[in-house]
C-alpha positions in Angstrom: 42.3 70.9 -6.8 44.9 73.5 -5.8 46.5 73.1 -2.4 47.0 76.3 -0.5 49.9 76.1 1.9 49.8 74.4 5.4 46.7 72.2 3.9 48.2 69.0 4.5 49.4 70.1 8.0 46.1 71.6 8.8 44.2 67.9 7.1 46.7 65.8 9.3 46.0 68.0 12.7 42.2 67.4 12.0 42.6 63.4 11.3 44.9 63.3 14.2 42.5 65.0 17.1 39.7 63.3 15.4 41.7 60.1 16.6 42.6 60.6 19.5 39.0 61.9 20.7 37.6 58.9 19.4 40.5 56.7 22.0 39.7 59.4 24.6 36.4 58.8 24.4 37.1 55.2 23.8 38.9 54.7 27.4 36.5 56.4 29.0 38.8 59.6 30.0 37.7 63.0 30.6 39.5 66.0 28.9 41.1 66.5 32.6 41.6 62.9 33.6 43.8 62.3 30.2 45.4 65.3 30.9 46.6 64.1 34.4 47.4 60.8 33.0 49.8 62.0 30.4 51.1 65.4 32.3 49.5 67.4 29.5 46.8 70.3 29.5 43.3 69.7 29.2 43.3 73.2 27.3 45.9 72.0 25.2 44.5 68.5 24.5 41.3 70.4 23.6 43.3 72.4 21.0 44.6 69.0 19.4 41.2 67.1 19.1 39.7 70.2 17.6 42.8 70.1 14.9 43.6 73.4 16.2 47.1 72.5 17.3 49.3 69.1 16.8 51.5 68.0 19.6 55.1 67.7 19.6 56.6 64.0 19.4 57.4 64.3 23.5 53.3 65.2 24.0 52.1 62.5 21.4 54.1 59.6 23.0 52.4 60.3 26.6 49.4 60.6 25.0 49.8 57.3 23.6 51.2 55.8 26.2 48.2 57.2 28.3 45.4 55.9 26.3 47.6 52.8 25.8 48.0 52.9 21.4 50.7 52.7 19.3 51.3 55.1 17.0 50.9 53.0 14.1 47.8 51.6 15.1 46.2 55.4 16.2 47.2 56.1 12.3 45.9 53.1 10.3 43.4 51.9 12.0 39.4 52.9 11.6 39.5 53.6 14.8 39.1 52.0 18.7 35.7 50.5 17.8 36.7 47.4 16.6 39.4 46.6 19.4 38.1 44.6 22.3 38.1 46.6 25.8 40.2 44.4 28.6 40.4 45.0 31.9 44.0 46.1 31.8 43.1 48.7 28.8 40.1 50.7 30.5 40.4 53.6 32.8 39.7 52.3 36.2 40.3 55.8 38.1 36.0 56.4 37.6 33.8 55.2 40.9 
């Protein structure tokens, strides 16, 4: 296979929105209520779960921090499935 450039950029965008998504969806968090949590767009956060944009270093830390993952374990792991919801780890803003 022949790898045009920007694939792996392009391949890592996907992988990464795909992620975060899954711990957005995960926590319970609405595009806007993420947003608002970690002081980013909800048009922008759109862009990076569709793979269409990846955030800078600044934007993926509050994101983390917001949906409370390390970096690390956002990159290795399957995914949020496995990892037991607590209290302390789901969005309590919803009534």
């Amino acid at each position: 296979m022949r790898f045009t450039p920007g694939y792996t950029e392009r391949g890592f965008s996907r992988v990464l929105g795909c992620k975060i998504r899954a711990w957005r969806d995960f926590r319970g968090f609405t595009l806007a209520e993420l947003g608002a949590s970690s002081g980013i767009s909800a048009d922008l956060l759109c862009q990076v779960e569709d793979g269409d944009n990846t955030p800078e270093s600044a934007a993926l830390t509050q994101l983390l921090s917001a949906l409370d993952v390390g970096l690390y374990e956002l990159l290795t792991s399957p995914g949020p499935a496995n990892r037991r919801r607590t209290p302390a780890s789901v969005n309590t803003a919803k009534s």
